[in-house]
N, C-alpha and C positions, 0 to 999 in steps of 0.2 A: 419530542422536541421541546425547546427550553422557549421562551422568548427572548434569546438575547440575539445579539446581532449576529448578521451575516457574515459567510468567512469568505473575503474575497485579498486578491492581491492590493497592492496600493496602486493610484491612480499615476500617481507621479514619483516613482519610489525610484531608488537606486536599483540596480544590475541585482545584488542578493536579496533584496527587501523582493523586488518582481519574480524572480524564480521561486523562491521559497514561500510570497505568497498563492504563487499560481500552484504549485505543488499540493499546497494546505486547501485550497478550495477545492481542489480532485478527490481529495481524501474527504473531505467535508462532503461532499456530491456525493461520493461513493458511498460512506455509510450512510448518508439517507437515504440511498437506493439498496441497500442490502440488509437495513437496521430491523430489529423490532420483529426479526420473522420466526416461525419455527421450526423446526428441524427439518419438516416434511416439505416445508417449501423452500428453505437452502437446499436441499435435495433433487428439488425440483428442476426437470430438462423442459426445452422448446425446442419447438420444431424437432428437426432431425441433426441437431449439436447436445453432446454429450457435455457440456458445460453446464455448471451451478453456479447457485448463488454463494453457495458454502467454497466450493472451489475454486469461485474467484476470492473470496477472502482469506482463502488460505495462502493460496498465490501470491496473492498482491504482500502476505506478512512474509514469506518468503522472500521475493523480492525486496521487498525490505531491508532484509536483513543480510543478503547477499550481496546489494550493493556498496549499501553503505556503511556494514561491519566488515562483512568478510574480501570484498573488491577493493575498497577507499581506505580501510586502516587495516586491513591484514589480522582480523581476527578471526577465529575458523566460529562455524556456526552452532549455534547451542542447538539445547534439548528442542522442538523435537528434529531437529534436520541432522543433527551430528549420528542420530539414530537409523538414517536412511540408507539401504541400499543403492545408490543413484543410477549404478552400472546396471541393473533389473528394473527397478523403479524410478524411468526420470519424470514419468508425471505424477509424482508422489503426493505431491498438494492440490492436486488437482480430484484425482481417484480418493485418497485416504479419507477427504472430508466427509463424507458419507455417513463414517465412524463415529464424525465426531457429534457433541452435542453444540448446539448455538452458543451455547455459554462457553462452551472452550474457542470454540474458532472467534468467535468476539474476541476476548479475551487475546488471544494469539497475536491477532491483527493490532491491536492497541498496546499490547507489548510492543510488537515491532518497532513499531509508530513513533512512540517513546522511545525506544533506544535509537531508532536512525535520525529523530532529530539531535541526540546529546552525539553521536559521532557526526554528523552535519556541523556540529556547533565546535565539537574536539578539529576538525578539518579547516573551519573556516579560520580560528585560530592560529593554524602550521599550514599557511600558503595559502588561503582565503580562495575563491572559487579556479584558482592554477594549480591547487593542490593538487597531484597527478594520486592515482589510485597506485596499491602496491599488490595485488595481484592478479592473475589473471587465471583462466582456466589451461588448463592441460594443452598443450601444442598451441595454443596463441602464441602469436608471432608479430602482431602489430604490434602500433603506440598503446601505452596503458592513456587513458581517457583522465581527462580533468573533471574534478566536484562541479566544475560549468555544465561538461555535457552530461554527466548520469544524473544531477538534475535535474534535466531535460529530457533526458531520458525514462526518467521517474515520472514527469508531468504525462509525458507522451503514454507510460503502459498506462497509468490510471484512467486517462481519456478514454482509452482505447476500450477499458474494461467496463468505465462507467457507463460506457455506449452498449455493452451487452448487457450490463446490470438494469439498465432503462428499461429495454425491449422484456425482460425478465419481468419484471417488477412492474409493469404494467398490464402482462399480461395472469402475474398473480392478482394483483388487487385494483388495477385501474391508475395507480400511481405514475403522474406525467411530469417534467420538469427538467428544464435545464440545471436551474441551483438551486438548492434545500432554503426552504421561507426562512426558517432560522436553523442554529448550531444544533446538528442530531447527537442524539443521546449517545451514540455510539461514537462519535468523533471527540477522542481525549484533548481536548482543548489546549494547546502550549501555552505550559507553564501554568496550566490549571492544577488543581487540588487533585482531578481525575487521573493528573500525567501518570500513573502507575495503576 
C-alpha cells in the first residue's frame, strides 16, 4: 500500500460522481483484500465452497468486461474470453484461475478496470447514466438495463465478493477491515500513470 488517500465515494456528490465513486471504493476494498498474495493462496478454498481468491479475481475482470464492453456498447469480448468454450465451460473464470499465475490474474483484473472505466466514460458521453445497454444474452426477452442500473449492479457483485474475499483473507493472514487504510498497490488508480 502507498500512503496516499483513501478511495471512497463523494459525501455530497451528484447521481454519477456517487455511483462511480461507490463502484471505485468496491474495487479499492477488493484489491486490498485479494492483493499482494501468492499463487498458493489465490488458490486457496474455505470451508466447504470451492471459491478462490484467484477466481474471484478473475470473475470480477470478467464481469468487467461483460458488462460494460460487451452488454453497454456491444463489443464482443477479447483475449482471454473470446477463447472460451462457455456452452462446456460456463465457470471458466472461476475453475481456469488455478492455471494461472498472480501476475497474470492481477494483471487481467486491472486491464479490465481500465477498459470498463474508458467505456463507462464513451457511455456517459452518448445518454449519460439512461444510456440503455445494446446487448443482451441469447433468448433474453426483457428491457435492456440502463449504465444507472449495471452500475449498480457492478457495486452490488463487488460487495457481494468483497464479503467472501474478507472471510478468505483473514482467514490466510489475519487481515480484517471494512476499507483498505490507504490506495492498494493493486488498485490502477483513474487516470493514474498505472491506468494500463
Amino acid at each position: 500500500m502507498t500512503e496516499q488517500e483513501v478511495v471512497e465515494p463523494p459525501v455530497a456528490g451528484d447521481e454519477v460522481a456517487t455511483l462511480l465513486g461507490s463502484l471505485e471504493r468496491q474495487r479499492a476494498t477488493f484489491a486490498w483484500k485479494v492483493g499482494g498474495l501468492p499463487a498458493d493462496e489465490l488458490r486457496r478454498t474455505v470451508a466447504a465452497s470451492s471459491m478462490t481468491l484467484g477466481g474471484m479475481v478473475k470473475h470480477l475482470a470478467f464481469a468487467e468486461e461483460l458488462w460494460f464492453g460487451t452488454r453497454l456498447l456491444g463489443r464482443p469480448p477479447g483475449a482471454p474470453w473470446d477463447e472460451v468454450d462457455w456452452g462446456t465451460e460456463p465457470e471458466w473464470p472461476w475453475t481456469s484461475a488455478a492455471q494461472d499465475s498472480p501476475e497474470e490474474i492481477y494483471a487481467l483484473w486491472r486491464r479490465a478496470v481500465v477498459r470498463a472505466r474508458e467505456d463507462v466514460a464513451t457511455a456517459l458521453a452518448d445518454g449519460g447514466l439512461d444510456r440503455r445497454s445494446v446487448w443482451a444474452p441469447p433468448g433474453y426477452t426483457g428491457e435492456l438495463p440502463t449504465l444507472r442500473r449495471i452500475l449498480v449492479d457492478l457495486v452490488e457483485e463487488y460487495a457481494r465478493h468483497t464479503g467472501h474475499a474478507d472471510l478468505y483473507r483473514e482467514a490466510i493472514d489475519g487481515l480484517v477491515g471494512e476499507d483498505a487504510p490507504a490506495v492498494p498497490n493493486l488498485y490502477p488508480r483513474p487516470g493514474g500513470s498505472d491506468d494500463g
